[in-house]
C-alpha positions in Angstrom: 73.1 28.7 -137.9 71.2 25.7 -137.5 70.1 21.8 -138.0 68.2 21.2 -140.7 65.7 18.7 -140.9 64.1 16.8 -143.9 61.5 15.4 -143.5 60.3 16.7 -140.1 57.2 15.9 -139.9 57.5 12.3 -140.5 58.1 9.6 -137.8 62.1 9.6 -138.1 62.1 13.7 -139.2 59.7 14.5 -136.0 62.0 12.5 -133.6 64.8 14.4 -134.9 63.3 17.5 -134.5 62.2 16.5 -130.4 65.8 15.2 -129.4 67.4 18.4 -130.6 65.0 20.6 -129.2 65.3 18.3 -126.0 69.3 19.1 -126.3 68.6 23.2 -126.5 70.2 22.9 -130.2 68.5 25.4 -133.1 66.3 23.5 -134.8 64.6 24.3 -138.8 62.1 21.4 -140.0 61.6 21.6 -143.7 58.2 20.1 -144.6 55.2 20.4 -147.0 52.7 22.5 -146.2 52.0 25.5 -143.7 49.7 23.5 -141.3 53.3 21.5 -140.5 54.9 24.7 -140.5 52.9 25.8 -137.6 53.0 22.6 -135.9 56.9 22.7 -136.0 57.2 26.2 -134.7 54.5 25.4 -131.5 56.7 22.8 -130.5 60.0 25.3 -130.3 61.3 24.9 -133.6 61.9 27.5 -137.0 60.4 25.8 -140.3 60.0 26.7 -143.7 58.0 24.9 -146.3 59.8 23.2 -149.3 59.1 20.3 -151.3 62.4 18.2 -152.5 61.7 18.6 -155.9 61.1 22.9 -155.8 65.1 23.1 -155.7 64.4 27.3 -155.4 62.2 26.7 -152.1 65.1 24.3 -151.5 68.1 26.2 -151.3 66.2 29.0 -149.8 65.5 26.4 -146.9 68.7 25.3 -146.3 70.7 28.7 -146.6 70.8 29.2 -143.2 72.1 25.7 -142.0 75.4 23.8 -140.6 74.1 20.7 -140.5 71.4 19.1 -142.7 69.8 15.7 -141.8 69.4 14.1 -145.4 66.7 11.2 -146.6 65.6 9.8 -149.6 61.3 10.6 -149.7 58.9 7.9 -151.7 55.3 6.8 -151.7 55.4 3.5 -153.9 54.0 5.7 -156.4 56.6 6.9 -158.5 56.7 6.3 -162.5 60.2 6.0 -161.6 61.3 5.2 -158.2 65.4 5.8 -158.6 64.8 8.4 -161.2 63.0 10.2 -159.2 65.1 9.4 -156.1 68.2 10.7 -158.5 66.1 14.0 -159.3 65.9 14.7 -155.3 69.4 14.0 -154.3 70.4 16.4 -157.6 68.5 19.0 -156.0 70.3 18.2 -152.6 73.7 18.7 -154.4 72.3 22.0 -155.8 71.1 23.5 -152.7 74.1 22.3 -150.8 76.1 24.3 -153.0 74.6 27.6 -152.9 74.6 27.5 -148.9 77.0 27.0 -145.5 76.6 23.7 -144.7 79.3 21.8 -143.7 77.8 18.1 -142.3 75.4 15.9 -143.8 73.7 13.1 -141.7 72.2 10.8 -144.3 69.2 8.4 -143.6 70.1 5.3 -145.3 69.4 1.7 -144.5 70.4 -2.1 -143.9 71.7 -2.9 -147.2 72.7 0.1 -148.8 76.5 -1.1 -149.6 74.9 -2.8 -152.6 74.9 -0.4 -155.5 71.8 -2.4 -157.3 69.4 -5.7 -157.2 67.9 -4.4 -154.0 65.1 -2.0 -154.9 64.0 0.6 -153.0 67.1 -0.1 -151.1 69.0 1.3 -154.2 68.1 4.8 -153.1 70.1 4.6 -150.3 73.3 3.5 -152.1 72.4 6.4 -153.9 72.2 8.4 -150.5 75.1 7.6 -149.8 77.3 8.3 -152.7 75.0 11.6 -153.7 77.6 14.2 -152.1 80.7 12.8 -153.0 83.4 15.2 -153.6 81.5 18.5 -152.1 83.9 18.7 -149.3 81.5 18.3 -146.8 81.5 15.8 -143.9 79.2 13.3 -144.6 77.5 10.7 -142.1 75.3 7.8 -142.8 72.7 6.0 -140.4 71.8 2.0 -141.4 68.8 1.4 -139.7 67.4 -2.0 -139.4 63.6 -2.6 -140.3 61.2 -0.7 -139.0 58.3 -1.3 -136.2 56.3 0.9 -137.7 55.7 -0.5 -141.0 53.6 -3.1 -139.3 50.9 -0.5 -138.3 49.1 -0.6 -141.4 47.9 -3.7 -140.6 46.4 -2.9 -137.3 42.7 -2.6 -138.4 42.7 -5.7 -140.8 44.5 -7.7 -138.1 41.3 -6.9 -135.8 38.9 -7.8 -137.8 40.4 -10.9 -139.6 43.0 -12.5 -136.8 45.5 -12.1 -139.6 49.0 -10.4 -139.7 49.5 -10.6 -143.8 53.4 -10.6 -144.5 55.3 -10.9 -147.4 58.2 -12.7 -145.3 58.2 -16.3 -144.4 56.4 -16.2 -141.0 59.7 -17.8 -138.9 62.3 -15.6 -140.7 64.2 -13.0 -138.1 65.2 -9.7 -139.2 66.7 -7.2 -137.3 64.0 -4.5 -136.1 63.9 -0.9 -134.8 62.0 1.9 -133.6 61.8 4.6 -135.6 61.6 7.2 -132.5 65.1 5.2 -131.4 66.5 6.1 -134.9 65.5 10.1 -135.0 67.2 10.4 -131.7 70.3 8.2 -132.9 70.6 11.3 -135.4 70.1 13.8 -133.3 73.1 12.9 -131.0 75.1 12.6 -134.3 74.7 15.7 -135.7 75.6 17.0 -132.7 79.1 15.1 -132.6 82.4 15.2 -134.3 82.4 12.2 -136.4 85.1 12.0 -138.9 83.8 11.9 -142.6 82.2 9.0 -144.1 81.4 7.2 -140.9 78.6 4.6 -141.0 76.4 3.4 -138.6 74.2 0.0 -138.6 71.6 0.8 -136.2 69.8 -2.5 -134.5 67.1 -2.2 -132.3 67.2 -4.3 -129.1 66.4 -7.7 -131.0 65.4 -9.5 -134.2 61.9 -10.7 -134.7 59.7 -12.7 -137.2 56.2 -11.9 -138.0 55.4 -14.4 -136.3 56.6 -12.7 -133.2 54.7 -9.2 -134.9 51.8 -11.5 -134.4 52.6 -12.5 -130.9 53.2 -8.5 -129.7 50.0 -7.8 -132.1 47.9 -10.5 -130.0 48.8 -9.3 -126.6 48.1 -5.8 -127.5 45.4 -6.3 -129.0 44.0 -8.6 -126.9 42.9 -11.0 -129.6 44.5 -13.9 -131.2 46.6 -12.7 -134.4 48.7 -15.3 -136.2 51.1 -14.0 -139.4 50.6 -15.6 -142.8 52.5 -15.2 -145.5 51.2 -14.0 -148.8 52.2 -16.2 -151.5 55.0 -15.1 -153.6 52.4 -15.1 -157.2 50.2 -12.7 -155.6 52.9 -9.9 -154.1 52.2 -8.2 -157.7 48.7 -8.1 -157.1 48.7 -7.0 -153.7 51.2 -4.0 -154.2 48.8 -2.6 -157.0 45.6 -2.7 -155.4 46.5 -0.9 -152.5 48.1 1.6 -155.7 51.6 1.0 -156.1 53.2 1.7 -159.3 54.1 -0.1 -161.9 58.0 0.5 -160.7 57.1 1.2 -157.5 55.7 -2.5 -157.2 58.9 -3.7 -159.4 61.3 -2.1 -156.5 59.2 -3.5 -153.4 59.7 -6.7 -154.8 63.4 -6.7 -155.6 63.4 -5.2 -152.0 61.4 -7.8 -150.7 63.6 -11.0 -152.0 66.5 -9.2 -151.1 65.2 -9.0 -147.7 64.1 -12.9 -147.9 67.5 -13.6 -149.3 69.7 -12.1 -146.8 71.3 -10.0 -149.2 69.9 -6.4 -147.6 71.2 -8.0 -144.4 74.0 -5.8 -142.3 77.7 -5.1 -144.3 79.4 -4.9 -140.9 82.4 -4.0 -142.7 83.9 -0.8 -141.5 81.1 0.4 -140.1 80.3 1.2 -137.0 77.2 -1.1 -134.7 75.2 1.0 -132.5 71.8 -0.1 -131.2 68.0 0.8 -129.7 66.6 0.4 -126.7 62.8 0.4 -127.3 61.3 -3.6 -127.7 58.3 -3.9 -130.5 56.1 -4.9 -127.6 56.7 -1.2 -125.9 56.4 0.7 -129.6 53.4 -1.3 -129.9 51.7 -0.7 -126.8 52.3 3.3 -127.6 51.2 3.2 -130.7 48.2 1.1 -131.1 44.8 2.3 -129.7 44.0 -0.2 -126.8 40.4 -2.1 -127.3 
């Protein structure tokens, strides 16, 4: 029997996948293709290839699992962003049904203890109510916002001295690696929690984008400065870089809730754990030196 991992080639998923094999634990990574597949099994790991929605391939995947590390995939694409989240954790049910495991760790997210107004924060409310009443041990991971989503605008940052952000430039957030947050998971689906435990998982501080733009500039070794894109043109900006029509409609109620405070922390029986990697170190690993 083994852990298996959604998602494993992705930053979280892949970070998941090193800590266990790291720990000497069995290790399957479910991902997309066979060129993943491969990659999985050079670094020590067993992999089969399923997509979320191919519940067939699915419970074929999991079949031979104890644990399963759970998330909730999208692109900002879909015609129907919660539908389609609702197809996938279906399929979860399904496949959990027709196989041994007995713990799900659930990737979830600041803000998921509200059941709607939040967006794409929605799907992890979802997450996290998805296996109710299975009789299976459920665990759920809170992560604050991650370093990483910043990266995509390394190139226009060199080029124009810009940081675009859809935050006010002085408003702090909690932020986290997402390397921090695969091995978080890793250790607890190795442990005994008790069912239904939650964890709200910090990184070492918050930051603004103006401090983004700050780690950006000395890493980059160029001036950057953050500036906000102006709430009429967040529309506009989602759907050239091809968003949905939804998938725009959910960033933005993400967005405000994020503005708002509302997708903040619950801190109410759950459980604070915390990162140790800053956004200057994830940055200095991640972005290609000039």
């Amino acid at each position: 029997m083994a852990h298996i991992i959604l998602g494993a080639s992705g930053r979280v998923g892949s970070a998941v996948v090193e800590k266990l094999l790291e720990l000497d634990e069995p290790v399957k990574g479910i991902v997309r293709n066979e060129e993943k597949a491969e990659a999985l099994k050079t670094r020590g790991a067993d992999a089969a290839i399923a997509d979320a929605h191919n519940l067939p391939a699915l419970k074929v995947a999991l079949r031979d699992g104890d644990t399963l590390f759970a998330l909730t995939p999208e692109t900002g694409k879909e015609e129907n962003v919660l539908g389609d989240t609702n197809d996938i954790l279906t399929n979860y049910r399904a496949a959990l049904a027709a196989g041994g495991i007995q713990k799900v760790v659930g990737l979830s997210s600041m803000g998921a203890q509200h059941r709607e107004g939040t967006g794409n924060l929605v799907m992890s409310y979802m997450l996290e109510h998805a296996f109710d009443g299975m009789g299976i041990s459920r665990v759920f991971i809170r992560p604050a916002y991650y370093f990483s989503n910043w990266l995509g605008y390394v190139e226009s940052a060199k080029e124009s001295g810009v940081l675009p952000t859809f935050f006010p430039v002085d408003l702090k957030i909690p932020m986290i690696c997402p390397t921090d947050v695969g091995h978080f998971a890793a250790e607890v689906l190795t442990n005994g929690d008790s069912d239904r435990t939650i964890y709200e998982l910090y990184g070492p501080g918050a930051y603004s984008s103006a401090d983004v733009a700050k780690a950006f500039s000395e890493v980059l070794g160029k001036e950057i400065t953050a500036q906000q894109i102006p709430r009429k043109d967040w529309e506009k900006t989602l759907d050239s870089i091809g968003f949905s029509s939804d998938g725009v409609r959910n960033f933005v109620e993400m967005t405000e809730a994020v503005v708002s405070g509302k997708s903040g922390p619950d801190g109410k029986g759950t459980i604070r754990a915390q990162g140790k990697t800053t956004l200057e170190e994830f940055l200095e690993a991640a972005v290609e030196q000039p």
